[in-house]
NUTI-428421 format. One record per residue (C-alpha): residue number from 1; residue in one letter; x negated, y, z negated. Coordinates in steps of 0.05 Angstrom, whole numbers. Each point is the difference from the previous one (the first is absolute). Layout:
BEGIN
 num residu     px     py     pz
 NUM      A      X      Y      Z
...
//
This chain:
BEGIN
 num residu     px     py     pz
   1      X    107     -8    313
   2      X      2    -71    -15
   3      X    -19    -33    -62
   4      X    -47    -55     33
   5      X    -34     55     37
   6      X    -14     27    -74
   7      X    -14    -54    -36
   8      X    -56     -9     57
   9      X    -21     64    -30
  10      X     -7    -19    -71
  11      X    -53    -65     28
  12      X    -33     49     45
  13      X    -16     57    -37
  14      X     12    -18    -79
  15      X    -57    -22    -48
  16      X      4    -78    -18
  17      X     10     16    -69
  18      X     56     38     11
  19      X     27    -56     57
  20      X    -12    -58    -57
  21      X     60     50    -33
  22      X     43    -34     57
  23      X     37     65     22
  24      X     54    -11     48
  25      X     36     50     47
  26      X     76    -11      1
  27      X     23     60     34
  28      X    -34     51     41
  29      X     21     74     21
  30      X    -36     65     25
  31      X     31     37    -61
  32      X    -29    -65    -52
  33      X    -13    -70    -21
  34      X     23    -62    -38
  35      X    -54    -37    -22
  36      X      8    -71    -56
  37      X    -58    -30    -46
  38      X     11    -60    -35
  39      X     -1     -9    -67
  40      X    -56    -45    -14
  41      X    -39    -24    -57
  42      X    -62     39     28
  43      X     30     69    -17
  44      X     50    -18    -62
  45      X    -42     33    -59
  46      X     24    -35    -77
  47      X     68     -2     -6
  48      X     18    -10     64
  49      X      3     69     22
  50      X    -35     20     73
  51      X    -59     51    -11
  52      X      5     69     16
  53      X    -58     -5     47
  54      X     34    -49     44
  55      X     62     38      3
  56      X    -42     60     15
  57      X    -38    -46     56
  58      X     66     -6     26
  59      X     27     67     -3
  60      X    -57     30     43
  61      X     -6    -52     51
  62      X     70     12     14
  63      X      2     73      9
  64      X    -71    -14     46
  65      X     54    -44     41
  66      X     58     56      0
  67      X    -54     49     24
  68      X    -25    -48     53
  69      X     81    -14     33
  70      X     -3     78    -11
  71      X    -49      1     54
  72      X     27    -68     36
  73      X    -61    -31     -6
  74      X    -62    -11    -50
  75      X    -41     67    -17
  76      X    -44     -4    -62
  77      X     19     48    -55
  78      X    -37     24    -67
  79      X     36      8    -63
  80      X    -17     56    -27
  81      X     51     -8    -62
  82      X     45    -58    -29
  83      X     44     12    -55
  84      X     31    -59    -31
  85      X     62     -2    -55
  86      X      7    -67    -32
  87      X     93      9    -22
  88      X     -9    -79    -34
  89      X    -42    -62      4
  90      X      3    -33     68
  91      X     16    -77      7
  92      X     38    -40     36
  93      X    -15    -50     64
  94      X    -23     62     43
  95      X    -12     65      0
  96      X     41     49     59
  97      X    -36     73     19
  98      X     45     47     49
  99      X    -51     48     15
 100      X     27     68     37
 101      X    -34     57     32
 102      X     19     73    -26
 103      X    -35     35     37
 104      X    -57     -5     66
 105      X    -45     57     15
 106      X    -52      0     39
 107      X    -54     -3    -54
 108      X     43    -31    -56
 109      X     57    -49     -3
 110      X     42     -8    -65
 111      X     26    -60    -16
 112      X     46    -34    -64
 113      X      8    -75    -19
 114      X     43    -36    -47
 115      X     -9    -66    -24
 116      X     49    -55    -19
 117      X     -3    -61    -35
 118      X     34    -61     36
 119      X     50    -35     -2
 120      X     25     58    -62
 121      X      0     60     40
 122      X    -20     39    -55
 123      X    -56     52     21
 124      X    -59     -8    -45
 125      X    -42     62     46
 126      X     -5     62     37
 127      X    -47     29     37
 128      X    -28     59     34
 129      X    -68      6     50
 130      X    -34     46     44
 131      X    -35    -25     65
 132      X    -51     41     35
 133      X      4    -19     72
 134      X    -66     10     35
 135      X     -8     49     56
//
């Protein structure tokens, strides 16, 4: 899996909304993801602290990749359940999610993120999700 291939993906198949986010795939594997978002004035929330909506944005489209390089190419998957825990405020100049697949059923695939602030490294996220992958 290639990264351009993916990020192909993300303009395909992603709402705009979430595109005007300006996700980027770094890295691509069939075991998980590495997907960047700017840090940008249109998701900093008073005191210059990214929202918890955008790093949850992030976190799901980026297990949604990992289960597509899973699969080696793009299926559509539901998320049935997202669990988010914020460890510290996130800032920085970007934001880095390394999403991994646990586990890939036929029904179900399990998935975990965390999320890093850039250029500090320090993790300011984790996350979990279940995908329902149609039959």
């Amino acid at each position: 899996m290639d990264p351009e291939t993916a990020n192909r993906w993300l303009d395909e198949h992603f709402a705009d909304w979430l595109r005007a986010l300006s996700p980027r795939v770094e890295r691509m594997a069939c075991t998980g993801a590495v997907l960047t978002m700017p840090v940008t004035p249109a998701i900093v929330r008073t005191g210059g602290i990214v929202s918890g909506q955008a790093l949850a944005a992030l976190a799901d489209t980026a297990m949604v990749i990992a289960c597509a390089g899973h699969f080696r190419e793009f299926r559509a998957v539901a998320t049935t359940n997202l669990d988010l825990q914020f460890l510290r405020p996130a800032s920085g100049e970007r934001i880095e999610c390394t999403a991994t697949i646990v586990r890939a059923g036929k029904a179900l695939i399990f998935a975990r993120a965390v999320l890093t602030a850039e250029p500090s490294g320090k993790e300011v996220a984790t996350a979990t999700a279940t995908f329902a992958v149609p039959q």
